[in-house]
C-alpha positions as CSV (number, residue, x, y, z in Angstrom):
1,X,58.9,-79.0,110.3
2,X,55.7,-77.3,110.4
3,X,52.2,-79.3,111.6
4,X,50.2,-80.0,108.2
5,X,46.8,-78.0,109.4
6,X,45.1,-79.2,106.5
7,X,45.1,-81.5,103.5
8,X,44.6,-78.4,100.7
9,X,46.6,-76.0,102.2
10,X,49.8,-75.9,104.7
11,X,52.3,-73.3,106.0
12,X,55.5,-74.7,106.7
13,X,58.1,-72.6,108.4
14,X,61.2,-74.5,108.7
15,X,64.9,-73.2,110.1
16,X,68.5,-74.0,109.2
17,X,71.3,-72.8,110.5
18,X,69.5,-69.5,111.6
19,X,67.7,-69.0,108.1
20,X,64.2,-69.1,108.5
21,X,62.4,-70.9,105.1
22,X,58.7,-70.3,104.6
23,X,56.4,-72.7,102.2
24,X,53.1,-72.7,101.4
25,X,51.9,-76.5,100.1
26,X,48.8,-77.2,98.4
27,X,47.4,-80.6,98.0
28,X,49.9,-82.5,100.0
29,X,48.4,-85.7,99.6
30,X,48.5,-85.3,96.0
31,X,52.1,-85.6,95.3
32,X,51.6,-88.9,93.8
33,X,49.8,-87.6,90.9
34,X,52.8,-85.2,90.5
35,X,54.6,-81.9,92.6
36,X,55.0,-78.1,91.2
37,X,57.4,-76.1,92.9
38,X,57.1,-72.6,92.2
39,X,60.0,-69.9,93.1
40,X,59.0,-66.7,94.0
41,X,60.2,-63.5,91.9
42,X,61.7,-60.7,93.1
43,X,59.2,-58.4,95.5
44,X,56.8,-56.7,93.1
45,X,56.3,-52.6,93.8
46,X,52.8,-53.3,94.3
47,X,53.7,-56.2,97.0
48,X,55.9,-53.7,98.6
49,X,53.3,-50.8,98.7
50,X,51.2,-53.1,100.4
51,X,53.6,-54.2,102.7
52,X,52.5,-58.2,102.0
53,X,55.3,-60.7,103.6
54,X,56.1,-63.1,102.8
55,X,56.1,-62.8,99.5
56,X,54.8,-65.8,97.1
57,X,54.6,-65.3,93.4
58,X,52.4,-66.8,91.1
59,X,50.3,-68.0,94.3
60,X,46.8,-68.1,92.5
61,X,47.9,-70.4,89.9
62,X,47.3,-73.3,92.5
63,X,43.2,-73.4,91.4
64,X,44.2,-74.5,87.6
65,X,46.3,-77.4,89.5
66,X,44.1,-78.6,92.1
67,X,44.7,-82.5,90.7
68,X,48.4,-81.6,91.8
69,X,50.7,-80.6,95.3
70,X,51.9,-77.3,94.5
71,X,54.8,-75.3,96.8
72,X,55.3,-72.1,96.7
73,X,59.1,-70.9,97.7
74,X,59.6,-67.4,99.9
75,X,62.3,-65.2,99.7
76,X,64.0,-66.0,102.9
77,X,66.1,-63.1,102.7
78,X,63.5,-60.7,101.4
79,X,63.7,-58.4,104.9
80,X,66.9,-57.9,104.5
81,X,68.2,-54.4,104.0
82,X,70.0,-55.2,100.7
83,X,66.8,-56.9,99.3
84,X,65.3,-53.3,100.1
85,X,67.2,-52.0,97.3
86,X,66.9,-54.8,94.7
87,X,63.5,-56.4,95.7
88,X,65.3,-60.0,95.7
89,X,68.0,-61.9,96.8
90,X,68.3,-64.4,94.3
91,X,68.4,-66.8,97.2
92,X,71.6,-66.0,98.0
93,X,71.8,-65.0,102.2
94,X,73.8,-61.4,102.9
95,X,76.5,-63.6,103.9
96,X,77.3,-64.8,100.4
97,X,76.1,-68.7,100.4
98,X,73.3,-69.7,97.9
99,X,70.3,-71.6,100.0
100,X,68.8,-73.0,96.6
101,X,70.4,-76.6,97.5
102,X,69.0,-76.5,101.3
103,X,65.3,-75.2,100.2
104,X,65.4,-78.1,97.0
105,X,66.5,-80.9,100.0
106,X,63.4,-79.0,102.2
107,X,60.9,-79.3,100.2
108,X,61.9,-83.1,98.9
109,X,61.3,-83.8,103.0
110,X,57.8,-82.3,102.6
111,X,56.8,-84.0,99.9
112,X,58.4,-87.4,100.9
113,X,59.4,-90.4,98.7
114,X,56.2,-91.0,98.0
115,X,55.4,-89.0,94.9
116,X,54.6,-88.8,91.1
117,X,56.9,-86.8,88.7
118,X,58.4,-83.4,89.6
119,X,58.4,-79.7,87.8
120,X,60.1,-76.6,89.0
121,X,58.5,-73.1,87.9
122,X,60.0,-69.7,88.8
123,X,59.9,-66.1,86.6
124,X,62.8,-63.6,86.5
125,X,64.6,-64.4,89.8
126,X,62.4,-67.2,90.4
127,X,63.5,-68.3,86.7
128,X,67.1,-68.7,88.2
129,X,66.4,-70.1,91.0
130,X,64.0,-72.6,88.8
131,X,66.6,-73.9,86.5
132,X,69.3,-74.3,88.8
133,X,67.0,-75.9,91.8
134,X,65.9,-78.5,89.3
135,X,69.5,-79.9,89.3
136,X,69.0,-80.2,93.0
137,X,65.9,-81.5,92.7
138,X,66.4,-84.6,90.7
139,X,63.4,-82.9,88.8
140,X,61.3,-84.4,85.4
141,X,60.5,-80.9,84.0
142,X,62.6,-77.5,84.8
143,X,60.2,-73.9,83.0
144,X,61.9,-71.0,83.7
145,X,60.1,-68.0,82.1
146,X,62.5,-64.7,81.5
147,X,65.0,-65.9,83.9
148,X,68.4,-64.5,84.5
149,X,71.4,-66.3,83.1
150,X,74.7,-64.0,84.6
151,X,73.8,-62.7,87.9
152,X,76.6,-60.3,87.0
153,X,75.1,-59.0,84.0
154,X,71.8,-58.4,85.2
155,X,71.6,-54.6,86.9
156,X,69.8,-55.8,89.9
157,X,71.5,-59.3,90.8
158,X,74.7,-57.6,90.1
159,X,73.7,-54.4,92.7
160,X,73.2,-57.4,95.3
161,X,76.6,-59.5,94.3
162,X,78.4,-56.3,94.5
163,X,77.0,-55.6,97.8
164,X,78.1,-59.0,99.1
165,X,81.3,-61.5,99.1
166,X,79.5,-64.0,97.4
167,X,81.4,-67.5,98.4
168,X,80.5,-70.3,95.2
169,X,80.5,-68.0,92.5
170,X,79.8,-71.3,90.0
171,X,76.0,-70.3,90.7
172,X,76.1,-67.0,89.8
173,X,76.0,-67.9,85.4
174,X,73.5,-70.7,85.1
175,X,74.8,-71.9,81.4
176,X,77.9,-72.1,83.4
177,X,76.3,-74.3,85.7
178,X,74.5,-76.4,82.8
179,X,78.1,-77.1,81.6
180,X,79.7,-78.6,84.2
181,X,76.1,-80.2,85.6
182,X,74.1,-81.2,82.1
183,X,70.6,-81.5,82.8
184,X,69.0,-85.2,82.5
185,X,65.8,-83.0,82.8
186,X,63.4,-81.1,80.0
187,X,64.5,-77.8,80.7
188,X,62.3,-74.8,78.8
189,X,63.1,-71.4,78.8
190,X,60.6,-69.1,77.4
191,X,61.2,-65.3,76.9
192,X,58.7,-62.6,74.9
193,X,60.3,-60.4,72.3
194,X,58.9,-57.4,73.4
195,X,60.6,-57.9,76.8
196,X,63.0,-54.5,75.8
197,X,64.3,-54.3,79.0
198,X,65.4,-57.7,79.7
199,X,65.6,-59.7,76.6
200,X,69.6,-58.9,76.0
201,X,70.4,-60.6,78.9
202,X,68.7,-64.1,78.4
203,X,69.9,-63.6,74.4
204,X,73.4,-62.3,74.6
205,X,74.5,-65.3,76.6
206,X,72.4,-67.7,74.6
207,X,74.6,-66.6,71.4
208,X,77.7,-66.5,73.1
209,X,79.5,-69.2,71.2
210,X,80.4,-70.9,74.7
211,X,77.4,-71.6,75.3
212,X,75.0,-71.6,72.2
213,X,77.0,-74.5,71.0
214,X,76.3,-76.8,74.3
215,X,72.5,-75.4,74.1
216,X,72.5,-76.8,70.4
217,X,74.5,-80.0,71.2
218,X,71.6,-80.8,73.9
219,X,68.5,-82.2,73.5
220,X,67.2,-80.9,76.9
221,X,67.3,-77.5,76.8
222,X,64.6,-75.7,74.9
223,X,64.4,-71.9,74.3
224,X,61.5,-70.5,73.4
225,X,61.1,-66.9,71.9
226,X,57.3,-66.0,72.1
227,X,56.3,-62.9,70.1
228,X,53.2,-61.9,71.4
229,X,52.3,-60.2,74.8
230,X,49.0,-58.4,76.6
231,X,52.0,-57.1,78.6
232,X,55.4,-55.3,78.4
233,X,56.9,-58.7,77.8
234,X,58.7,-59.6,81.3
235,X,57.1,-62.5,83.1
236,X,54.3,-62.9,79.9
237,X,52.8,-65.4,81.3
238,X,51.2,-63.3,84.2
239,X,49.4,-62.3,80.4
């Protein structure tokens, strides 16, 4: 594990089994009051043009939660030739394995034993990887804003699936996952109406008898349809 270099702000650059995991921690000594863990989304255009690795979403966000440790969750995979063509990996390595369970058991050794209550955060990818990390976790509180349900049914998770022989495929439809793992964690999903690109594939499963009748049944899981936006809808809370 990584040196801390300072109370506010640490890197942490950890390896397993020949994946290298990258952290940035804020407020370390803060967990008591309570820990944020924030996955990243898939690369944005913008962070590609500007050739910024690695990659942390939502980074700026850590000065409205000063009173808390906040972690921001790389891409580990985000170099790799396949994430070249989809921007993400979903956390899942070119070799097929999901790393969502190793980085949720990292970052509980960062933070220690010691700490107050726990809230995942992730967008789009980092939506995914939000909802079904805060299983891992053990986490209080679980927002995942736009995030995708089916890997297979979304046009950019499924491009990297098909590209690899993907080897637990239970983690590719998180409802799927929610069914045979129930969260004993507030779990909110929040999407904006106007999100015309992406909205079908957070709904379509939603209504899906399958699974709107476990969402119903569950006092849990909230889904929230918001339906305003100073944006195009997809990740409105960057709004």
């Amino acid at each position: 594990m990584s040196q801390i270099l300072e109370d506010k702000l640490s890197t942490h650059i950890i390896e397993r089994n020949g994946i290298t995991y990258r952290f940035i921690v804020k407020n370390l000594k803060k967990a008591i009051n309570g820990v944020i863990i924030f996955f990243t989304s898939a690369k944005s255009q913008a962070a590609k043009e500007r050739n910024i690795y690695p990659y942390y979403a939502r980074i700026t966000w850590a000065k409205y939660l000063h009173e808390y440790c906040t972690i921001f969750v790389a891409d580990p995979f985000e170099l790799s030739p396949l994430c070249d063509m989809t921007n993400g990996s979903w956390f899942i390595s070119p070799s097929g394995t999901s790393v969502l369970q190793t980085i949720s058991s990292l970052c509980l050794d960062i933070i220690g034993k010691d700490h107050g209550p726990l809230m995942t955060y992730g967008s789009s990818m980092g939506g995914y990887a939000s909802l079904l990390s805060g299983y891992f976790l053990g986490a209080d509180v679980v927002i995942a804003e736009c995030p995708q349900i089916n890997l297979y049914e979304y046009p950019s998770s499924k491009k990297y699936l098909d590209n690899i022989n993907i080897l637990d495929k239970s983690i590719t439809n998180v409802f799927d996952f929610m069914v045979h793992h129930p969260p004993n964690h507030n779990t909110y999903i929040y999407v904006c109406i106007t999100d015309i690109s992406h909205i079908q594939y957070i709904i379509d499963p939603i209504i899906n008898n399958k699974y709107s009748n476990f969402i119903r049944n569950s006092n849990k899981i909230n889904v929230i349809i918001q339906s305003l936006s100073e944006r195009f809808g997809h990740a409105n809370m960057n709004a």
